[in-house]
C-alpha positions, -999 to +999 in steps of 0.1 A: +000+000+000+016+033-012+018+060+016-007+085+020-002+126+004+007+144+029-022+168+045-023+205+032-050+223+057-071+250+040-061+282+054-098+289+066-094+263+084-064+274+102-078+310+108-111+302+119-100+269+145-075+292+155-103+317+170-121+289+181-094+282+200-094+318+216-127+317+225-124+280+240-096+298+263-119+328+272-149+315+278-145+277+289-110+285+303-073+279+302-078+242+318-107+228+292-085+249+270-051+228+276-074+194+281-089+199+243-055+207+230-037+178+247-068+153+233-063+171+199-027+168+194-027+130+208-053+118+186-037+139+160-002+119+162-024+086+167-035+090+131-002+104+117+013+070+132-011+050+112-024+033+144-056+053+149-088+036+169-062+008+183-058+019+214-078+044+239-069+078+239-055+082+275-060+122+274-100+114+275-098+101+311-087+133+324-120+149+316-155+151+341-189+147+328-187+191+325-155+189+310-170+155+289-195+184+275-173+212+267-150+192+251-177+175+230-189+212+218-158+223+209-148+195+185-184+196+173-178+231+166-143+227+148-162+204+128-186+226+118-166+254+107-140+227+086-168+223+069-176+263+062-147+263+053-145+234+028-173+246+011-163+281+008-130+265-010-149+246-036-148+213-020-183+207-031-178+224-064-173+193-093-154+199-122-182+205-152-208+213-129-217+238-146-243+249-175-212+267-193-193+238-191-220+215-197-228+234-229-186+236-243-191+196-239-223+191-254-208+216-286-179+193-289-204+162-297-224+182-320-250+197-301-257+233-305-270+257-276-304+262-298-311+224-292-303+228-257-324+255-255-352+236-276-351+206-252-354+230-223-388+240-233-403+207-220-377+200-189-382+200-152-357+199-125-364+201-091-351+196-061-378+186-034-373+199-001-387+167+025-389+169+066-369+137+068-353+137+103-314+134+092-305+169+104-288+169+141-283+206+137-307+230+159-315+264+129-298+285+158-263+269+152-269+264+116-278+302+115-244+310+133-227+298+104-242+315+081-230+347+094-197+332+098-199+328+058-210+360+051-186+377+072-161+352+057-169+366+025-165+403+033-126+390+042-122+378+011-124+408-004-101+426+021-128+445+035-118+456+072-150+467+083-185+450+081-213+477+067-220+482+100-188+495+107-180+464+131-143+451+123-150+422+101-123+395+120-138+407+154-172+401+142-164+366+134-149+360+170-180+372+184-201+344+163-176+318+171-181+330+209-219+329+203-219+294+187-194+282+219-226+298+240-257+282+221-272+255+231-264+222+204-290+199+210-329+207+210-350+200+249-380+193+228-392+174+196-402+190+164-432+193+154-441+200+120-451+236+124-415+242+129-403+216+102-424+242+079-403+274+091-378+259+086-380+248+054-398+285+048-363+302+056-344+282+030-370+290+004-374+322+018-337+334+023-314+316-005-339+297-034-360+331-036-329+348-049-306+324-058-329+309-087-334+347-107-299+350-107-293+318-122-317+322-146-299+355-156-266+340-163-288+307-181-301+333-207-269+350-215-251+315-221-277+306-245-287+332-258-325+333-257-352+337-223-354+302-210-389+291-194-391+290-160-384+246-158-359+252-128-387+252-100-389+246-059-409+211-046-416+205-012-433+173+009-430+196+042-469+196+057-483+173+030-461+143+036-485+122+064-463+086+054-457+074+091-465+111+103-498+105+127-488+146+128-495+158+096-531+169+091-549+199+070-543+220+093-505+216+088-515+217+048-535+251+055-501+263+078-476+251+050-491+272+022-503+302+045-463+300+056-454+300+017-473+327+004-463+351+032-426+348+022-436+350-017-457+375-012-437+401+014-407+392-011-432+407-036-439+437-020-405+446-015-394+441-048-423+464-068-419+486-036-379+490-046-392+491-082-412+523-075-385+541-061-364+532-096-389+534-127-389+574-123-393+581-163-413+611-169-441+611-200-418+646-207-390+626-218-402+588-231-433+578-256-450+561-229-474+533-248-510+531-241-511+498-225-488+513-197-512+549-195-542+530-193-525+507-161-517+543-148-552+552-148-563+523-135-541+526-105-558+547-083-526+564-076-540+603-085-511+622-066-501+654-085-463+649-076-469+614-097-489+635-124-463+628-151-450+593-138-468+566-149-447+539-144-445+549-108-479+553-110-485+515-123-466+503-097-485+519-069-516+501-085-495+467-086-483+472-050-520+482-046-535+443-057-504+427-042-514+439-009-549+428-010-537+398-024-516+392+005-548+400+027-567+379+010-544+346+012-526+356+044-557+367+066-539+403+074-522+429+064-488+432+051-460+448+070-462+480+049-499+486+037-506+502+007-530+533+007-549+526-021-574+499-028-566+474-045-584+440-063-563+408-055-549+391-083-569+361-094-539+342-106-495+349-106-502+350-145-524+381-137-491+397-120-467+388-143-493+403-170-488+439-157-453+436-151-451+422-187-470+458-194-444+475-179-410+458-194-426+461-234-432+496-226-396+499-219-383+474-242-396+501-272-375+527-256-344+539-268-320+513-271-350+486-253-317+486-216-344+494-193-360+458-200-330+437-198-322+424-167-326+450-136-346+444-107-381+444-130-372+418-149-356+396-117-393+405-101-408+388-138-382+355-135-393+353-096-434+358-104-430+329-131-407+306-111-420+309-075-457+322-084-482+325-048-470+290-036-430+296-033-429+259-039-447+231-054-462+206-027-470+170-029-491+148-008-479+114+002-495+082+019-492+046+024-508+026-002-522+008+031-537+035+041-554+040+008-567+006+006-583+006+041-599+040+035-610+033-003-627+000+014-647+015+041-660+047+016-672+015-006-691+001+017-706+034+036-714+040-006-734+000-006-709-005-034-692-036-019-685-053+020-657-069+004-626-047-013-602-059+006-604-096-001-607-087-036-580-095-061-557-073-081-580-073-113-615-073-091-601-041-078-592-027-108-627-036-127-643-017-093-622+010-090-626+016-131-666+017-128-669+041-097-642+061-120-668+065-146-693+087-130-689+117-106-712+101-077-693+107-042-689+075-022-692+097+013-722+111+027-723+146+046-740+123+075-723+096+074-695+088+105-659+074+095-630+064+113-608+084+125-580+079+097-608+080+067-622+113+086-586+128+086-574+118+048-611+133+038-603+163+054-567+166+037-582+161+009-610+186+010-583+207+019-558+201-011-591+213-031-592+247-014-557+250-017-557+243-055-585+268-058-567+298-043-532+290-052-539+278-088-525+242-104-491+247-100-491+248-062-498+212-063-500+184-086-484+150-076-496+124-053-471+099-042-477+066-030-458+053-009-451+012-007-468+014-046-471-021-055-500-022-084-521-003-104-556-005-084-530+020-060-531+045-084-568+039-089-575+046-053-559+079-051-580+091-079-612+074-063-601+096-028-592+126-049-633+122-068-646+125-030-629+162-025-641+167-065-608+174-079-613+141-098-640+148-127-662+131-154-674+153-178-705+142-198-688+125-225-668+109-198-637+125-201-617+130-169-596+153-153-578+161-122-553+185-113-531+158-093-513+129-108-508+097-087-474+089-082-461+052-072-432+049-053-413+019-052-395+010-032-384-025-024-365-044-044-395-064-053-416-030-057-385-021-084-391-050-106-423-052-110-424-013-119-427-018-158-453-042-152-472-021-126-470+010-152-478-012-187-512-023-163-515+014-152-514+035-190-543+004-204-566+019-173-591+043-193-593+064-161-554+068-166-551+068-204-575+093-210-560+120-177-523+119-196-543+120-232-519+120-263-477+128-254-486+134-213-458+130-187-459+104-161-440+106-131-432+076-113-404+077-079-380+052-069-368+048-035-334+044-026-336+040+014-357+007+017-344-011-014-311-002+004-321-018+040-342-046+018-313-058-003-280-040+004-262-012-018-250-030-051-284-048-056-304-017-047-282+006-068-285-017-097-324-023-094-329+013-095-304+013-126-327-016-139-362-002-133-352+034-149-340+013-184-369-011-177-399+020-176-385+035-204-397+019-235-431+008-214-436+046-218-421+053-255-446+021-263-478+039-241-465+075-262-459+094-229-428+110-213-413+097-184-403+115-149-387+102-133-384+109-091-356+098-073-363+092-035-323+101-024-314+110+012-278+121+026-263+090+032-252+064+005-268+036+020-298+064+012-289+069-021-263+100-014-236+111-031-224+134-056-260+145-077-244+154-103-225+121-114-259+105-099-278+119-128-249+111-152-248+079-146-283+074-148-297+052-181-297+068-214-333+081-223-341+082-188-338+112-180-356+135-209-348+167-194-372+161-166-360+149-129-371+155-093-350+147-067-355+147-026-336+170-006-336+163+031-315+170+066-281+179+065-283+178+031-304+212+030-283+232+052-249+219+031-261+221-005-286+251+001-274+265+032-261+301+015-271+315-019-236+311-032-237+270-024-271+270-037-264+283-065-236+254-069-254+229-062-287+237-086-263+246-118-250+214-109-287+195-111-293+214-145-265+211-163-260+170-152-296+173-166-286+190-200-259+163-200-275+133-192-303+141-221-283+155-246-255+143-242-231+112-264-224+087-232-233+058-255-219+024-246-216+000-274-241-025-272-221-053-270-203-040-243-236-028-225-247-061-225-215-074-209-215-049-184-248-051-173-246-093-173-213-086-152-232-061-125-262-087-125-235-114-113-225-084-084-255-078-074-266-116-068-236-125-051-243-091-032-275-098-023-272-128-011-245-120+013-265-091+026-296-110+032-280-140+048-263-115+074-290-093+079-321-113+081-307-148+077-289-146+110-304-153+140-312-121+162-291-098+139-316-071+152-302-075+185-271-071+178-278-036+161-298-023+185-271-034+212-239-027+191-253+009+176-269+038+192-300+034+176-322+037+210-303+071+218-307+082+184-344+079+187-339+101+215-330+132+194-356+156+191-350+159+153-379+154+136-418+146+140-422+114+128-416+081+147-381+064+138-402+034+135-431+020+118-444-002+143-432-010+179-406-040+182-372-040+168-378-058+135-353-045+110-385-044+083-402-021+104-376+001+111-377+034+090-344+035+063-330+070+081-320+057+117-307+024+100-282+043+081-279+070+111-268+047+136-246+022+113-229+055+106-222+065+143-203+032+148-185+039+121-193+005+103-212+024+073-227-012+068-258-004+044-234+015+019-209-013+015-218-050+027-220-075+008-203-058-025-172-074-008-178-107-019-195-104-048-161-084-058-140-119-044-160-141-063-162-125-096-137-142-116-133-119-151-109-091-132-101-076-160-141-072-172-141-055-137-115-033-145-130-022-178-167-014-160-147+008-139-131+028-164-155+030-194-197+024-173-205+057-158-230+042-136-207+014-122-176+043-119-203+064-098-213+034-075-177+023-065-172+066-057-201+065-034-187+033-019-152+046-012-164+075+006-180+053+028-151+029+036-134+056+036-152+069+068-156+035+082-132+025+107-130-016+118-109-003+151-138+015+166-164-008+153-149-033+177-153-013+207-190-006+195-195-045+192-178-051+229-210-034+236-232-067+230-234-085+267-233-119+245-194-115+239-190-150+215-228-140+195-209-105+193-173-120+183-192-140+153-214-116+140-180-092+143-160-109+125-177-116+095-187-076+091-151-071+094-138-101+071-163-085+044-147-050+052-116-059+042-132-077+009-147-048+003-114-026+006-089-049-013-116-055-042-125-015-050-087-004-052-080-040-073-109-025-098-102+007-099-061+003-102-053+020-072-033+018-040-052+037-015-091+046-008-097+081-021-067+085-048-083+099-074-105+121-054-077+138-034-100+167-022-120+145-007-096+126+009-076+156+028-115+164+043-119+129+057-086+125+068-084+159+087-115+151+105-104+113+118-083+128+144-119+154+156-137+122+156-121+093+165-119+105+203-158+114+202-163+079+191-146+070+224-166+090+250-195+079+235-191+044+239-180+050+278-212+070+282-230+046+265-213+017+286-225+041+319-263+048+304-270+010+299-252+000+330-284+024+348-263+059+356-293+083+360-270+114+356-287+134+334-253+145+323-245+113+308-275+112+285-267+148+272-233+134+265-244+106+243-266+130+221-241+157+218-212+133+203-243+118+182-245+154+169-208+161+169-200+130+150-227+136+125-211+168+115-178+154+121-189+129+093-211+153+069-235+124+074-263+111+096-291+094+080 
């Protein structure tokens, strides 16, 4: 094994641990001060030694359970600013990530920017912002930072003094010293009113302007106005999948929540508009279209007499604010004193902006209507419209099925639906489709759960109606198996009459219904389930000639239900496998991908992720989750943000347009080479996970998983159902707690032996070099081993009482470890984990030392917490190194 580059530490790095430091000194004193630094530099020569996680690091037993706590904090918070840092630097930044770059290549293979523009008309990227409980983070710390970055910035540029006139390195050590002060970890669960502001501030603070600006520099590179196909999802208060919590009233507070930031962004940006659209009718032909807005306006001040753009925009202010009224239930923060209709629509808004930017475009040399803040208010109006972002609803098909059954028999329609067969559902569920007659009466009592999905329902109707179609228009089901799911949602969605029959019997609804699949099982039996689906008439006649389907794939419990290489390679499979069921059916595919954080959840870079995705899979159109950690990293300042979302589109414009053809003889080798993988994979995963006797106990004894449920970071339950069957757990705290012992097992085990076992080394060698897809899934795998270590895994494992059931079960996750290890770098020709990605590398391996000795305390506490210590101090303890290694790791569920 070669030796390791030596580590070259990013200066921001050095500056900003160095005022750590100081305020570690000042505010926890020069004892915690000299203990943290003596842990620091011991764990630091551990690793430089090459023996890291052998042995205990001595240094640790010098601490109490206070000093346990400060020390804890402080490396939580070196890890937190390492990773400022990083991503100031560019770390995250991928080399053509970008649409400029993106475009160069695409020109090389022949494709010119009109075709990318062409293709562009039809596309959709999103990125859907979800409540899944992966981030450790309270907003208070994560708002800290922030500043930090934007104070960072200033330095940058040699600025001395902030514009407050506050000196810009003293300002920093005053956020580092108010971070040291803040408390890490949360005293009460979230509910989803909060998971809603939260997600609010994101939209509200970085994608409001972050997506205008990008769509500036999109329409200079090619030339022409692109349409708005860059837009904002969100599951946060209409996701109730496992969320007893999630209600319409959360629906009503999630859109209420939406529109006010929209909205108030609105106000101030026509009310900033005013102040610059001064031209006088003395010195520019102002059309009639704009005079007859002027009039309209109710804005009759004689100092405004010759001003009628000013004048318009009074009148636009004017509706805004009664718009705001209207959808908000109060006034905005600066009234207008006019009166004022609300707009019926965003179209209605963008209309009389439109108004305005002709007028100007006729003028002179047409400068006033490029660009400038009117036409970033247009680009915001047509991207954002009242709803700031699109929202889906989500269930369990379960839930569907149970619900669907008792509305058919309160409707004398049947007693039996749910011993009915697949096609004895469909014929049913087909009829009642047919005709508009509601299966619920106004008198009738329900359960409890038909009650609350009638009401959510009834709801998504009013929403539709005052936020128009775009505010919502998928419905995803979860656990979708067959087509009779599909069926149900649009039987459920007839009862709130968003599901119609007109007289000739053609229907339509603004929703679609979504399947997710998700198990393995689920994954291969999509093209099936979909081929049923588009022969439905219901279904045929809602996309009618060249409509788009969207259909999601899950990542997290295909993961936990066959391991990584079989779950990657389904979803590889199902994407090539749906596509010509829809080319045959004559409808576009869009595809959904369900990705969390985590690569046992389907993380990883998103750009190489949609690279390597099938060819004619992707057809300019792709949603993707965004949850946890991964919102305040990739969208946690405009400037990342903007990184990360060029990086979506132009993988996008590559992955459609672009020449990645394999040759189809050696498509069929490689994909007959990866099934071989994956069976040998799966196999070895299933036969350790649920083919060994009490394999659940030893998780739950060897990981943290029962303090993780302890966080208070999210407001769904961690599990399904009560027990500790692996089945029922929920994907996120599988992957979360694996990761705390630093095993990583759902992103790596089993790929180990199928690696040994394959016997054409050289046909591994080629997939490596020449498959994109099978290059991105050995990436995501190294960073994983890379961040595993065997050495601390053992001390997690001493925590099973049954030492020899421990010692077995041990020894074959570390035998397949080391598999797994010696098989990647055999494949991909090199002699250390990380050597082609040596950014990535330097990250991990200037955070081992930070974590390693975090990894230590919390096993001692844990040792103490099972062993029946009551001191509250001890429990605190365990969920602040959960927290600390989590950011330590840039990973928790």
């Amino acid at each position: 094994m070669a030796d390791l580059p030596p580590i070259s530490q990013n200066p921001d790095i050095r500056f900003l641990g160095r005022i750590l430091g100081d305020v570690i000194r000042s505010y926890g004193g020069e004892e915690l001060y000299a203990k943290t630094e003596a842990i620091r530099r011991a764990s630091v020569e551990r690793h430089r030694s090459a023996t890291p996680g052998a042995a205990a690091v001595p240094e640790l037993d010098a601490l109490d359970l206070d000093g346990t706590l400060d020390f804890v904090r402080g490396f939580m918070l070196f890890s937190l600013l390492a990773n400022l840092a990083e991503d100031r630097q560019g770390v995250a930044r991928e080399e053509g990530a970008s649409v400029a770059e993106a475009l160069v290549a695409l020109e090389e293979q022949g494709v010119t920017r009109a075709s990318v523009a062409d293709m562009l008309e039809g596309a959709a990227v999103v990125p859907v912002l979800t409540a899944h409980p992966t981030e450790v983070r309270r907003k208070s710390v994560i708002d800290h930072k922030t500043r930090i970055a934007t104070l960072m910035r200033l330095r940058d540029k040699g600025n001395e003094t902030t514009p407050e006139g506050d000196n810009v390195e003293d300002a920093i050590r005053r956020q580092v010293a108010l971070l040291w002060q803040t408390r890490p970890l949360r005293e009460r669960r979230l509910f989803v009113a909060d998971e809603i502001d939260n997600a609010r501030a994101y939209m509200r603070d970085v994608f409001l302007p972050a997506l205008p600006l990008l769509y500036a520099r999109w329409d200079k590179e090619l030339g022409t106005r692109l349409p708005a196909f860059l837009k904002l999802g969100s599951w946060i208060g209409g996701d109730r999948d496992g969320n007893p919590y999630v209600d319409a009233a959360t629906m009503r507070l999630a859109f209420k929540g939406a529109a006010e930031a929209a909205l108030g962004h609105y106000l101030e940006m026509v009310h900033a508009l005013g102040g610059e659209l001064s031209l006088s009718s003395k010195y520019s032909d102002v059309p009639q279209a704009v005079l007859d807005l002027a009039e309209a306006s109710g804005d009759d001040a004689p100092s405004r007499e010759d001003e009628p753009y000013r004048r318009v925009i009074s009148g636009i202010y004017a509706r805004l604010a009664a718009t705001y009224r209207k959808l908000i239930g109060e006034a905005p923060a600066r009234p207008s004193p006019l009166p004022g209709v609300p707009y019926d629509a965003p179209a209605d808004l963008r209309a009389e902006l439109a108004v305005l930017a002709n007028a100007l475009s006729t003028d002179g040399d047409g400068a006033l209507a490029t660009g400038g803040a009117l036409g970033r208010l247009i680009r915001t109006v047509e991207v954002f419209g009242f709803h700031l972002a699109t929202l889906d609803m989500r269930q369990d098909s379960g839930v569907h099925e149970r619900v669907v059954a008792e509305l058919l028999k309160a409707g004398g329609v049947t007693d039996d639906y749910a011993a009915m067969d697949e096609q004895a559902r469909i014929d049913l569920l087909v009829a009642e489709l047919a005709h508009n007659r509601p299966l619920a009466s106004i008198t009738a009592e329900h359960s409890e759960e038909t009650a609350k999905e009638l009401a959510i329902l009834h709801t998504a109707a009013d929403m539709l109606a005052s936020y128009g179609p775009a505010a919502m228009d998928n419905y995803v089901i979860s656990h979708g198996e067959t087509a009779s799911d599909m069926l149900e949602v649009y039987l459920l969605l007839k009862e709130a009459g968003l599901y119609r029959v007109d007289e000739d019997g053609t229907p339509h609804c603004p929703l679609r219904a979504v399947p997710l699949f998700e198990t393995v099982a689920d994954l291969e039996n999509a093209p099936d389930v979909m081929r049923t689906a588009f022969a439905l008439p219901p279904i045929k006649n809602l996309l009618g000639a060249g409509g788009v389907q969207e259909v999601m794939i899950g990542y997290s419990d295909s993961n936990k239900d066959g391991g990584y290489l079989t779950s990657t390679w389904q979803l590889n499979m199902a994407s090539r496998a749906l596509a010509p069921v829809f080319e045959e059916a004559g409808y576009g595919m869009r595809l959904f991908h369900g990705r969390g954080g985590a690569v046992g959840r389907g993380g990883g870079s998103a750009f190489h992720a949609i690279r390597a995705q099938p060819r004619g899979t992707v057809q300019g159109r792709i949603r993707i989750t965004e949850q946890g950690e991964v919102i305040a990293a990739k969208y946690g300042t405009v400037d990342n943000a903007a990184v990360a979302l060029e990086a979506m589109v132009s993988a996008t414009m590559l992955a459609t347009m672009g020449d990645r053809r394999v040759k189809l003889d050696d498509r069929a080798r490689y994909s007959d080479g990866m099934q071989a993988l994956s069976d040998s994979a799966f196999a070895a995963y299933r036969d350790l996970v649920y083919g060994t006797d009490n394999f659940s106990d030893f998780f739950f004894q060897a990981t943290p998983i029962t303090e993780i449920s302890g966080l208070k970071i999210g407001s769904r339950p961690a599990s399904r159902k009560k027990g500790q069957r692996i089945q029922d757990l929920r994907a996120i705290p599988w992957v979360f707690s694996w990761a705390q012992a630093r095993i990583m097992l759902p992103g790596w085990y089993g790929v180990g032996t199928a690696l040994e076992a394959f016997e054409d080394k050289a046909l591994l060698k080629e997939m490596a070099a020449e498959w994109p897809f099978f290059r991105a899934t050995l990436a995501n795998m190294e960073q994983v081993l890379a961040k595993s270590d065997m050495a601390l895994a053992r001390r997690y494992a001493d925590l099973v009482p049954d030492k020899d059931f421990a010692d077995a079960i041990f020894a074959r996750i570390e035998s397949e470890w080391h598999r797994a290890h010696d098989g990647l770098l055999e494949a991909k020709g090199e002699s250390y984990l990380l050597e082609s990605n040596p950014s990535l590398l330097e990250s991990i391996r200037l955070r081992l030392p930070y974590i390693e000795p975090l990894n230590q305390l919390q096993i001692e506490l844990m040792k103490r917490h099972r062993a029946g210590e009551d001191d509250p101090r001890i429990s605190e303890g365990i969920q602040l190194t959960i927290n600390a290694i989590a950011t330590a790791l840039r990973n928790s569920g």
